[in-house]
C-alpha positions as CSV (number, residue, x, y, z in Angstrom):
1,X,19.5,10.9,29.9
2,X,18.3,11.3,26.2
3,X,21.8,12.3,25.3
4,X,23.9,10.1,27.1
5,X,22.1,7.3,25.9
6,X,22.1,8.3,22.0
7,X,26.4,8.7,22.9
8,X,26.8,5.7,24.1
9,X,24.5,3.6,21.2
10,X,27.1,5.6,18.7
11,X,30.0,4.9,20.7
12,X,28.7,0.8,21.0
13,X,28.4,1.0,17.7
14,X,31.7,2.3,16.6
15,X,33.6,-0.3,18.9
16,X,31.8,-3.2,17.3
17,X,33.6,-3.2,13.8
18,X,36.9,-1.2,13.2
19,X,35.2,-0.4,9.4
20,X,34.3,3.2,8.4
21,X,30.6,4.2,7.6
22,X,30.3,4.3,3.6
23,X,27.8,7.2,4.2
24,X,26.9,9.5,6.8
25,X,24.0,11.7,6.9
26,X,24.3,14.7,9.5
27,X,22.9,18.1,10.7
28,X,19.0,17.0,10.1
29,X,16.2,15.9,12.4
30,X,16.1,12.4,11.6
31,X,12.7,10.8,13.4
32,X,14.1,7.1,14.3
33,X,10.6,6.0,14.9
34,X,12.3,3.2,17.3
35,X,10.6,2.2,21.0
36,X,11.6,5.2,22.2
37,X,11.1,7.4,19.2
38,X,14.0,9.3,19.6
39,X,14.9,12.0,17.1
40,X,18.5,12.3,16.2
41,X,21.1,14.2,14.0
42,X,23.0,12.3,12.5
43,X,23.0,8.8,10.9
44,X,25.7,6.3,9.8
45,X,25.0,3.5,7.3
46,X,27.8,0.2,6.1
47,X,26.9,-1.3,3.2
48,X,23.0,-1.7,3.6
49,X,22.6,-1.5,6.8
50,X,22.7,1.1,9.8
51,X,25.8,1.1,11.7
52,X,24.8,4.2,14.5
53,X,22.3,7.1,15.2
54,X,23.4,9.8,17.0
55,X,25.0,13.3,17.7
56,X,27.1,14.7,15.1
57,X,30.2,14.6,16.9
58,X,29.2,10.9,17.7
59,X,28.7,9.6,13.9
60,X,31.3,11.6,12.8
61,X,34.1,9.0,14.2
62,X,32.8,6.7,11.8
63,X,33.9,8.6,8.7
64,X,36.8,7.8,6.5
65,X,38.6,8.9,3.3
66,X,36.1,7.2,1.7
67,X,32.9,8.0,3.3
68,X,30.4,9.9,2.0
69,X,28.7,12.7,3.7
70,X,25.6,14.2,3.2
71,X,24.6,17.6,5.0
72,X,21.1,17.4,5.5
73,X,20.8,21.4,6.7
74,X,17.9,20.9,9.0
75,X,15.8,18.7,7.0
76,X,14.0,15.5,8.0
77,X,14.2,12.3,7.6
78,X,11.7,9.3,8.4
79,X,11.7,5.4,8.1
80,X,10.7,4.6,4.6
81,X,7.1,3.9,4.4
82,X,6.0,0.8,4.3
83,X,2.2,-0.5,1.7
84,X,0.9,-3.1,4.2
85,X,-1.3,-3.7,1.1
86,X,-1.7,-3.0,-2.2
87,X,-2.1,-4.5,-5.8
88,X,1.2,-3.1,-7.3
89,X,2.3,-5.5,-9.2
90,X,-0.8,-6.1,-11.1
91,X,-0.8,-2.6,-11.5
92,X,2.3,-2.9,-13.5
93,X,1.3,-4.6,-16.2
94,X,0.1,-1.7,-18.2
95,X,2.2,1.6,-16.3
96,X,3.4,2.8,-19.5
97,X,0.2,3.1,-20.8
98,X,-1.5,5.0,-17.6
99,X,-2.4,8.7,-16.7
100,X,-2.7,8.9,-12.6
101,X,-5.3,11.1,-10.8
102,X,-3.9,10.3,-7.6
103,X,-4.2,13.5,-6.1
104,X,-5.3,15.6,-8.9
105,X,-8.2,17.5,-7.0
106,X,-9.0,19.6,-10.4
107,X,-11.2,18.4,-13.6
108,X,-9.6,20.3,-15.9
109,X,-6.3,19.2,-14.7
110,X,-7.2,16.0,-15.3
111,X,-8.5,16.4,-18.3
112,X,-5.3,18.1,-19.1
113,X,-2.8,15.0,-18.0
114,X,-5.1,13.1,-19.9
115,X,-4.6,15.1,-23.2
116,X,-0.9,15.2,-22.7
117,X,-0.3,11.5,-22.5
118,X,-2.4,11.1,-25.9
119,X,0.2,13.6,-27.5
120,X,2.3,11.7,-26.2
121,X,1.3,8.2,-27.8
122,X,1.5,7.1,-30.8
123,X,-2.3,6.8,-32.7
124,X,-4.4,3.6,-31.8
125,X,-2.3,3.4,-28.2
126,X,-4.5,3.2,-25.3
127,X,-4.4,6.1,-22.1
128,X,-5.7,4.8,-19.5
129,X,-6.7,5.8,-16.1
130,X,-7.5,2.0,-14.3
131,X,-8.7,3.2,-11.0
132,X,-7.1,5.1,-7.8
133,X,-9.8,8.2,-8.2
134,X,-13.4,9.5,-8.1
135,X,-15.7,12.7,-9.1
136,X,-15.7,13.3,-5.3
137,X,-12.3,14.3,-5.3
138,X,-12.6,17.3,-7.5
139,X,-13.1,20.2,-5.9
140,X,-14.1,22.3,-9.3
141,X,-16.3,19.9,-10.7
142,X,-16.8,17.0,-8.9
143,X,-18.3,14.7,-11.9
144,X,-17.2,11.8,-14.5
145,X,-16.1,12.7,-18.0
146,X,-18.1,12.7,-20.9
147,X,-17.6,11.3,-24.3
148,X,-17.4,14.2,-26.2
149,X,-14.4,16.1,-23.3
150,X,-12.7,12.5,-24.0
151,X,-12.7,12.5,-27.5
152,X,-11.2,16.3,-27.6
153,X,-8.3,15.1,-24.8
154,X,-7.6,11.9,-26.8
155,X,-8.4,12.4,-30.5
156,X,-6.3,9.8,-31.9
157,X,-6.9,7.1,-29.3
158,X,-8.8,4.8,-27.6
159,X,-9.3,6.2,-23.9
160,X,-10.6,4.8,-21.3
161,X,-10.7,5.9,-17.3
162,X,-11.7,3.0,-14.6
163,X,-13.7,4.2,-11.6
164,X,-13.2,2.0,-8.8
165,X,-15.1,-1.2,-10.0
166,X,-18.0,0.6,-10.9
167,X,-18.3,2.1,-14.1
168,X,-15.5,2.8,-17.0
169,X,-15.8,6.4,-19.1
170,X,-14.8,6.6,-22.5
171,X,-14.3,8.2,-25.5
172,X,-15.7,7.6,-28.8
173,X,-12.8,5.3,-30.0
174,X,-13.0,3.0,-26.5
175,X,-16.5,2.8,-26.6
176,X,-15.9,1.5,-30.2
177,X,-13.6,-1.4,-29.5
178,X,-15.6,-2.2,-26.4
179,X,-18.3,-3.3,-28.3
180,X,-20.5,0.1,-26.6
181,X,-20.7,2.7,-29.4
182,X,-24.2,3.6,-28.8
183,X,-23.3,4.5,-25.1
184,X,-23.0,8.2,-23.9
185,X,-19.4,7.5,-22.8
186,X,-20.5,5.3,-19.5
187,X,-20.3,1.6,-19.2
188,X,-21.5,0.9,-15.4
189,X,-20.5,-2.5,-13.5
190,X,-17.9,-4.9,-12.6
191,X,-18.3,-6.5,-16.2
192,X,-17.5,-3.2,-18.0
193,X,-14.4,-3.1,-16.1
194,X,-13.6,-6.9,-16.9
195,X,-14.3,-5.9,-20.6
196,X,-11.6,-3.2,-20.4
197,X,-8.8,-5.4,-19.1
198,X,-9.3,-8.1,-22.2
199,X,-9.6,-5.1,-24.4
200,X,-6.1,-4.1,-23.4
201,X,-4.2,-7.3,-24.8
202,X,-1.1,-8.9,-23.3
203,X,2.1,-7.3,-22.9
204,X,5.5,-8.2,-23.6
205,X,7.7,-9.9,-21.1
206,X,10.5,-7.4,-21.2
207,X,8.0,-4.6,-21.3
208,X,6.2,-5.9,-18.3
209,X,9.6,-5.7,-16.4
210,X,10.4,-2.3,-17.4
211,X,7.2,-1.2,-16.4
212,X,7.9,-2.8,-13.1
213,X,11.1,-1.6,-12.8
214,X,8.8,2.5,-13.8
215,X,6.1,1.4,-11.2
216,X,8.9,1.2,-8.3
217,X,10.2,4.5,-9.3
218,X,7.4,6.2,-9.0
219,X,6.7,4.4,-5.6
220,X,10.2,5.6,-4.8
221,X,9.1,9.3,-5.3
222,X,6.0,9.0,-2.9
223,X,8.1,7.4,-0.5
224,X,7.6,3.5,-0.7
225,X,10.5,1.6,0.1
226,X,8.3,-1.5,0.8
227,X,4.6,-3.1,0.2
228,X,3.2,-6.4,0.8
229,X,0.9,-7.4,-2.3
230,X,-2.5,-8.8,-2.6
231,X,-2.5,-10.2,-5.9
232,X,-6.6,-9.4,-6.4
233,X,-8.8,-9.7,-9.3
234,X,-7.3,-10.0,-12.7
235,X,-3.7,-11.2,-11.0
236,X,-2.1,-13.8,-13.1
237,X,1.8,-15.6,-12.8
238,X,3.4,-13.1,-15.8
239,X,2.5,-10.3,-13.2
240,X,5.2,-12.1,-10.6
241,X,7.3,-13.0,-13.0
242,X,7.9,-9.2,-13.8
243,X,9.3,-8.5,-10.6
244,X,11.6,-11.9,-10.4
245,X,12.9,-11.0,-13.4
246,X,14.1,-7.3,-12.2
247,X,14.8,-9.0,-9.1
248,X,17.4,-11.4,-11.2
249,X,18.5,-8.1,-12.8
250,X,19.6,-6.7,-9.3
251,X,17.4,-3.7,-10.1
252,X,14.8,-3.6,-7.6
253,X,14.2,-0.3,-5.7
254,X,11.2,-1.2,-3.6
255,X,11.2,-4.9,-1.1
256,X,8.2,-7.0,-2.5
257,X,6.6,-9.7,0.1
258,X,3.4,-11.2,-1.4
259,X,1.0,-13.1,-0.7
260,X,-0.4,-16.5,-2.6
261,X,-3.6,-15.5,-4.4
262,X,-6.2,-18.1,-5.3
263,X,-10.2,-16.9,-5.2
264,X,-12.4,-20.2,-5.5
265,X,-16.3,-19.6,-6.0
266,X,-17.4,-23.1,-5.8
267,X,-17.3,-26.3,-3.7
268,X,-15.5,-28.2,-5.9
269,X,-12.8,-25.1,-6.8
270,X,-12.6,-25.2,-3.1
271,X,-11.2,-28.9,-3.0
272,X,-8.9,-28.0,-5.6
273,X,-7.2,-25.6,-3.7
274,X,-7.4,-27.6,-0.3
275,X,-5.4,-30.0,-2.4
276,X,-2.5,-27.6,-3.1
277,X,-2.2,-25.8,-0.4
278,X,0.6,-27.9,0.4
279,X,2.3,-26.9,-2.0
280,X,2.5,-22.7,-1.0
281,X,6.0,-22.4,0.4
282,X,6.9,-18.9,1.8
283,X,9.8,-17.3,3.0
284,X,11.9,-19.0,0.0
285,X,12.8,-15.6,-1.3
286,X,15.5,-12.8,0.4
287,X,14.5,-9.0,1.8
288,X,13.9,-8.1,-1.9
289,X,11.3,-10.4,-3.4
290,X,9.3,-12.7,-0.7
291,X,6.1,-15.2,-0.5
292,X,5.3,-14.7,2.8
293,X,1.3,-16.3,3.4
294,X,-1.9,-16.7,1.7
295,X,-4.8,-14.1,1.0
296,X,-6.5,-11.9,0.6
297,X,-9.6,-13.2,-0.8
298,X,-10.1,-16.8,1.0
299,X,-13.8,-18.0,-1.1
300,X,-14.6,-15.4,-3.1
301,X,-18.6,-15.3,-2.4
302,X,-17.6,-13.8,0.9
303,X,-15.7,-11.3,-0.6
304,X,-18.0,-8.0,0.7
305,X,-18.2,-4.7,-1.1
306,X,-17.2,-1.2,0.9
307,X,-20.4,0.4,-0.8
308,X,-22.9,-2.0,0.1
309,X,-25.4,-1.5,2.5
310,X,-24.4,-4.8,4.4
311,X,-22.8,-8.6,3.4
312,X,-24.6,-11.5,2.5
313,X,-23.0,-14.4,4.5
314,X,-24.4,-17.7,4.4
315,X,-24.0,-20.3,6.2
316,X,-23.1,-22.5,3.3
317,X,-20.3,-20.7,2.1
318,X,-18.9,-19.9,5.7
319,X,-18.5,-23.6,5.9
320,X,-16.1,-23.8,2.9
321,X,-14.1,-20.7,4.4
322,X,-14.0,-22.5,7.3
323,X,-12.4,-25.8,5.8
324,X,-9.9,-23.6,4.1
325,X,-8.7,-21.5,6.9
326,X,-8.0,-24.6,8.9
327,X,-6.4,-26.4,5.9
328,X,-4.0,-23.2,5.9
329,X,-3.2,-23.0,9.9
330,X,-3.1,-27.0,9.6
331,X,-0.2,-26.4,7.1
332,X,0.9,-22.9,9.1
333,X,0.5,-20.1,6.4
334,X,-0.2,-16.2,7.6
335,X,-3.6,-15.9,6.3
336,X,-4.7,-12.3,5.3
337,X,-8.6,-11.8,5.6
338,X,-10.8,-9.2,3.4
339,X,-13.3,-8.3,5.8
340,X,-15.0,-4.8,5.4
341,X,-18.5,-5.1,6.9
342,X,-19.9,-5.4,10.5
343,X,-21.3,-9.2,9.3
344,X,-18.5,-10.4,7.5
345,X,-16.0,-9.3,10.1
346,X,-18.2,-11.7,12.8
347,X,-18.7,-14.5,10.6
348,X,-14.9,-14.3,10.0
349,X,-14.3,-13.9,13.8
350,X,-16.7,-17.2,14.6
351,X,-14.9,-19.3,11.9
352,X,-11.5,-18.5,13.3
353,X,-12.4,-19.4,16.9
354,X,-13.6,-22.7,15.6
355,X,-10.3,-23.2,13.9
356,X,-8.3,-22.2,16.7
357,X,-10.3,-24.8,18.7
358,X,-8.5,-27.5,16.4
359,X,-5.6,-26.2,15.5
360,X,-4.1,-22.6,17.2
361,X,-3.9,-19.7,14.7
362,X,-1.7,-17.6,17.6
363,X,1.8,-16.8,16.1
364,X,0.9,-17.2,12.4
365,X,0.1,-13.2,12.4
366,X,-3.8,-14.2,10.9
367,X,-4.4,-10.7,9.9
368,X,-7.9,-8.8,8.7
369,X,-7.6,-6.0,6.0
370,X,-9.6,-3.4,5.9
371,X,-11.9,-3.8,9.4
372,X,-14.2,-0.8,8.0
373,X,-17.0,-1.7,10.5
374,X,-15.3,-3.4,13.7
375,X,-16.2,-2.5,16.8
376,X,-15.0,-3.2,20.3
377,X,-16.3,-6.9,21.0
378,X,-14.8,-8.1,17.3
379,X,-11.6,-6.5,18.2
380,X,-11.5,-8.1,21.8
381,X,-12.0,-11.6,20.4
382,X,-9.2,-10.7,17.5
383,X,-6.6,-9.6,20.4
384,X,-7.6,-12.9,22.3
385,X,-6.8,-14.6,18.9
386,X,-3.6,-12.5,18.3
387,X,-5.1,-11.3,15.3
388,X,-3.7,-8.2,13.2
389,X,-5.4,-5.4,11.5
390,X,-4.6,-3.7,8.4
391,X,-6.0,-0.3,7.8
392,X,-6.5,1.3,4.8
393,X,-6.7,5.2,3.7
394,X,-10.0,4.5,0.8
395,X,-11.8,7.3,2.7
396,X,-9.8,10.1,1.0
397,X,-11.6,9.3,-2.3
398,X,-14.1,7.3,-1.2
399,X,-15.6,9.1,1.6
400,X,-18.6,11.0,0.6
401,X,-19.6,7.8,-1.6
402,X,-19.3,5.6,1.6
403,X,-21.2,8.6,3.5
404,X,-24.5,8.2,0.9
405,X,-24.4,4.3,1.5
406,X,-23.6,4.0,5.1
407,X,-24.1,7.8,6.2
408,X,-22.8,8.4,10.0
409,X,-21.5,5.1,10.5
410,X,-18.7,6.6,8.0
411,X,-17.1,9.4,10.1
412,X,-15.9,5.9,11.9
413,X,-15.2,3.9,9.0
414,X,-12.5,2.7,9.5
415,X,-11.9,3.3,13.4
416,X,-9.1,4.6,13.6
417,X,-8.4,5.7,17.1
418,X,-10.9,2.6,18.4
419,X,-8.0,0.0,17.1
420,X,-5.3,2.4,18.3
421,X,-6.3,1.6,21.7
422,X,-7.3,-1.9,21.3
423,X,-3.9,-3.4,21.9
424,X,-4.7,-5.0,18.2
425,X,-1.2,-4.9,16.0
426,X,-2.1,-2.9,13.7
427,X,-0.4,-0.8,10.8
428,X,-1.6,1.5,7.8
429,X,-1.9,1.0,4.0
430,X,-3.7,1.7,0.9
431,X,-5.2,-0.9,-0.8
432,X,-4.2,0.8,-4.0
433,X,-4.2,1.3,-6.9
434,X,-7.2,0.5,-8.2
435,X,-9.4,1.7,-5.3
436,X,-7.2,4.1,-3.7
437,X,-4.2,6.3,-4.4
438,X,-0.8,4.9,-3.8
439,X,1.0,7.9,-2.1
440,X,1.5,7.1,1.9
441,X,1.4,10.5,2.5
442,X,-2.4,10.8,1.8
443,X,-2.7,8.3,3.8
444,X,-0.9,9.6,7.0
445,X,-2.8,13.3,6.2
446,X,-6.0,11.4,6.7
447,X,-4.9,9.6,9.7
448,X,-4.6,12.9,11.3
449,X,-6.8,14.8,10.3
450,X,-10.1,12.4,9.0
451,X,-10.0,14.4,5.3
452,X,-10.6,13.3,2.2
453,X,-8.1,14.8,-0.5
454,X,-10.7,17.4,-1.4
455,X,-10.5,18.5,2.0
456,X,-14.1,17.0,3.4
457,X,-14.0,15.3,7.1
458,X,-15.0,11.7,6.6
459,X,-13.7,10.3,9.8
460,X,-13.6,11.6,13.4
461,X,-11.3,8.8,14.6
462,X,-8.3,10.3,13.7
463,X,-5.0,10.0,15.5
464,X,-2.0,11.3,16.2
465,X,0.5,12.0,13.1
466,X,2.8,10.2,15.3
467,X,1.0,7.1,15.7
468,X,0.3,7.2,12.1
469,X,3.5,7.1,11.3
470,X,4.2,4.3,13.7
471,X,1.8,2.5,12.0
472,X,3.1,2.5,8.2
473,X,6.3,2.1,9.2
474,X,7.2,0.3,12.5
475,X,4.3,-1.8,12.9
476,X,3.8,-2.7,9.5
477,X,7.1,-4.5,9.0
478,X,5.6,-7.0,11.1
479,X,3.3,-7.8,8.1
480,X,6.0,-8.0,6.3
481,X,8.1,-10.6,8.7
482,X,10.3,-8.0,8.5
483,X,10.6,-6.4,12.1
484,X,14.4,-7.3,12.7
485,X,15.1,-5.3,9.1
486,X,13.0,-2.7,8.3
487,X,10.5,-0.4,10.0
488,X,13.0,1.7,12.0
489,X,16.3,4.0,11.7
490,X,18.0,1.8,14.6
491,X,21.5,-0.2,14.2
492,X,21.5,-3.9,12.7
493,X,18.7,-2.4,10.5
494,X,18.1,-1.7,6.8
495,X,19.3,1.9,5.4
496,X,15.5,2.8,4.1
497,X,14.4,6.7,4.5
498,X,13.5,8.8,3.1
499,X,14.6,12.9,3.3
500,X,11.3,15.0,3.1
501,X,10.8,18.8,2.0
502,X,9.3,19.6,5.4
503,X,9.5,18.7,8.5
504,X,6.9,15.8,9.1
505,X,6.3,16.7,12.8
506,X,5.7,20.3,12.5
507,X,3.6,20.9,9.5
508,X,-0.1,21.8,9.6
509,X,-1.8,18.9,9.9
510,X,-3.1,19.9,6.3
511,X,-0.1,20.0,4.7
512,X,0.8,16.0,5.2
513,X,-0.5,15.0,2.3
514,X,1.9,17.8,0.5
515,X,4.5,16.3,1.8
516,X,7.2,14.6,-0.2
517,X,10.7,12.9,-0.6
518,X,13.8,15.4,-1.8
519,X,15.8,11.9,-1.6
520,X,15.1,8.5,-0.8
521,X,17.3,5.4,0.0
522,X,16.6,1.5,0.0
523,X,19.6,-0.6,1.2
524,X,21.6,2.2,1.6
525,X,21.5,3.1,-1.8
526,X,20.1,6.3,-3.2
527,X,17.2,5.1,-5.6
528,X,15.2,8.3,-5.7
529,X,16.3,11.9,-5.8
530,X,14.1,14.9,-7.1
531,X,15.4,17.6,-9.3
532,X,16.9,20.5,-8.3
C-alpha cells in the first residue's frame, strides 16, 4: 500500500502540469514529516515549491534538459526547522560584533573564540558575547570569566560577555567604559545588562541590514529556514526595519513572521496601547517577512522570571491584562502569552476564560510560550479554550540553575511528554538568543533525550525524536499561519530542507545535537551549503 500510494501522488503530480521539475533530488531518505510520515527517495521541486515525492523511477519523469539533479547517495533530508520563538532580529543589531558559545562545552575554548575575534577587531571595537550560554555548560570548568583571563583574550578591547539577564563579565577596558572599574570583572543584575546595551551605541542602517542578512546565514547553517519573533526587551523599529530592507533587496534566506511588541508597566501606558491596538494590522506582508499577532509580553509586571522561586500576581495588575487581552480578541489578533510559572500560567488561564465569556478567543490560535510549570488541569482548560503551547529548549543551559531554584519540579520543566499527550497544539522552539542557544538541533537532542549540552539529565519527560521533530517543523508552521506552505515535504508546499550529515532517525539519541546541515534550501533555492 505504502508504495502504491507514493506512485500514484508522483504520477498525480506529473499529470497536473506538463512543466519539467527545475530540480530533483534522488537516492536519499528524505523524512516528509507529512500525516503519514512517510519516508521517500526522491523529491521534485518547480520554482519554489514541491511538485512530487516519490520513488526514483517516479520523480524521474519530471526531469528535463534543464533540470537539475542532485544525488543525495543515501543521505537525509528533513523539513527545514522551523524557531516558533526567538529574538533574532534584535539579536542582529550587533552580529558583527559577537563571539557565540552556543555549544561551546569547553572554557578554554571559549576563551579561545574570544581571543580570536579581538585579533580580529580593530582596537577600541567591542567582542561581545550578549547571552545564549552559562558556566553550567562547561564541562572543564564550569565557572564565569575573570577580569584578568578577559583582559589577556581581549587586550586591545573593550569585552564584555552577557549571562542570561543576570550578571555581565568583563575585562578591564569594559568595566572602564561602564562606569565599574573598581569591580572584579562582575556586574550582577538586569541593570548591568541594560548598561551594556547603551554602552554599545547605535549602528548604521546599512550595517544593521548586513548583519541581518549574517544573522540568517548562520541560521541557515543550523538549519533555520523559519522563526516567528518576539521582539523582547531592548526591541526597537530600526531592528524591523533591518529585515524590510533585505526583504526589499530580495535577499532574505530565512521567512520572518513577528509579532507586535509593546510592554506597558502602568495603568495609564496601558490606555495608551488599548488606544492603538486598532491600529496592529497583520498578515500585510508575503511568506518572507509577516506581522502575524501581538505578544509576547502583554503588561509587563506579569512578566515572571524562569529562576524565581514562584510569580507575584496581583490582582491589580491581572485586571489590566485582562482589559488588554479582550481589547486584542475584540479586535481579533493571535495573542502570544509569556507564562512560565505554575501561578502565572492560572492567573493567565482565569483571565482568558473571562474573555472568552465576552468575546470567543477559539480560532485566533491564543498561544502560551514557554508553559515551564503546567500541569494537567491548566492544559485541559487551554484545550477547552483551543489554546497553543510553545515549548522551549532553555533547559540545555539552564538546567542545573533551574534545578537549585526549583530542584525536582525541574526534571519536568517543561513537560514535555505531559503536553504531548494533551491533545494541546503544540510545537518546539528556543527562545534564543539571549537565553538559549539558537541551534534547533540542541533543541530536538533534548527533546529526546532530557540533556543539557553538558550532557546532565534535566528532564525525564522526554519524547520521541519523532515527535520532536513533528513538533519544530509540522506543528509549528501553524504559529506561523503557515500550515498550507511550510512545515512538510508534501506537493503544493514550499521547497525548505535541509540535507543533514547523518541520518536523523538512526543516530544515538546523543548524537542529535551533532547533527548538522551539508546543504540547505528555502524556496527551492540553495541558501546554505558547507565546505567540502
Amino acid at each position: 500500500m505504502h508504495r502504491i500510494a507514493v506512485a500514484v501522488l508522483a504520477v498525480c503530480s506529473l499529470a497536473a502540469g506538463a512543466q519539467s521539475a527545475d530540480l530533483v533530488l534522488t537516492n536519499g531518505r528524505i523524512v516528509t514529516v507529512d500525516e503519514q510520515f512517510r519516508v521517500v527517495q526522491a523529491l521534485a521541486i518547480r520554482g519554489e515549491r514541491i511538485v512530487a515525492a516519490g520513488e526514483p523511477a517516479a520523480i524521474a519523469k519530471l526531469e528535463g534538459p534543464a533540470t537539475r539533479v542532485i544525488d543525495l547517495h543515501g543521505r537525509s533530508v528533513i523539513p527545514g526547522l522551523i524557531d516558533n520563538h526567538a529574538h533574532y532580529m534584535r539579536a542582529a543589531e550587533y552580529w558583527h560584533r559577537e563571539v557565540r558559545l552556543d555549544g561551546v562545552t569547553s572554557h578554554k575554548r571559549a576563551l579561545d573564540l574570544i581571543a580570536r575575534k579581538a585579533r580580529e577587531s580593530q582596537p577600541g571595537e567591542w567582542v561581545l558575547v550578549l547571552g545564549g550560554w552559562t558556566e553550567d555548560q562547561f564541562v572543564d570548568e564550569p565557572r564565569g570569566f575573570t577580569r584578568a583571563e578577559l583582559d589577556a583574550a581581549a587586550p586591545a578591547n573593550p569585552a564584555a560577555l552577557q549571562l542570561l539577564y543576570a550578571r555581565v563579565y568583563a575585562n578591564s577596558a569594559a568595566l572602564k567604559a561602564l562606569g565599574h572599574e573598581e569591580s572584579d570583572g562582575t556586574v550582577s543584575g538586569g541593570a548591568a545588562v541594560r548598561e551594556l546595551f547603551a554602552k554599545l551605541g547605535d549602528v548604521a542602517r546599512d550595517k544593521r541590514a548586513e548583519n541581518a542578512r549574517l544573522l540568517m546565514h548562520d541560521l541557515n547553517r543550523v538549519g533555520i529556514t523559519a522563526f516567528q519573533d518576539e521582539g523582547g526587551m531592548g526591541a526597537k523599529p530600526e531592528h524591523l526595519q533591518a529585515f524590510r530592507d533585505v526583504h526589499d533587496a530580495g535577499q532574505m534566506t530565512v521567512r520572518v513572521f513577528y509579532n507586535h511588541w509593546e510592554q506597558p508597566r502602568t495603568a495609564a501606558e496601558v490606555d495608551e496601547v488599548i488606544a492603538r491596538i486598532g491600529e496592529v494590522k497583520p498578515f500585510q506582508g508575503d511568506d518572507w517577512l509577516d506581522l502575524t499577532g501581538y505578544g509576547e509580553t502583554v503588561y509587563f509586571p506579569l512578566h515572571d522570571n524562569l529562576l524565581a522561586k514562584t510569580a507575584a500576581v496581583s490582582p491589580e495588575a491581572m485586571a489590566l491584562w485582562r482589559r488588554l487581552g479582550l481589547a486584542l480578541a475584540r479586535q481579533g489578533l493571535h495573542l502570544n502569552v509569556h507564562a512560565q510559572l505554575g501561578p502565572s500560567i492560572k492567573a493567565f488561564l482565569d483571565a482568558m476564560e473571562a474573555i472568552n465569556g465576552e468575546r470567543p478567543i477559539r480560532g485566533l490560535r491564543w498561544t502560551f510560550s514557554h508553559l515551564d510549570q503546567a500541569d494537567a488541569e491548566d492544559l485541559a482548560r487551554m484545550r477547552r479554550l483551543d489554546v497553543y503551547a510553545q515549548l522551549h529548549s532553555r533547559p540545555t543551559i539552564q538546567g542545573a540553575m533551574m534545578k537549585k531554584v526549583h530542584g525536582e519540579q525541574t526534571l519536568h520543566m517543561p513537560p514535555l511528554r505531559l503536553v504531548q499527550e494533551s491533545g494541546v497544539p503544540w510545537g518546539l522552539g528556543s527562545d534564543a538568543t539571549a537565553v538559549a542557544p539558537a541551534n534547533p538541533f540542541y533543541t530536538l537532542g533534548w527533546a529526546a533525550t532530557g540533556k543539557m549540552l553538558n550532557g546532565t539529565v534535566v528532564n525525564t519527560e522526554t519524547i520521541t525524536r519523532e515527535q520532536a521533530l513533528i513538533a519544530h517543523t509540522r506543528s509549528n508552521a501553524a504559529f506561523l499561519f503557515q500550515e498550507a506552505n511550510l512545515g512538510s515535504l508534501a506537493p503544493g508546499k514550499y521547497a525548505d530542507l535541509l540535507v543533514l550529515d547523518r541520518d536523523y532517525l538512526k543516530v544515538p539519541a546523543d548524537e542529535i545535537k551533532n547533527l548538522r546541515p551539508l546543504m540547505t534550501l528555502v524556496g527551492g533555492k540553495i541558501v546554505y551549503e558547507a565546505a567540502k
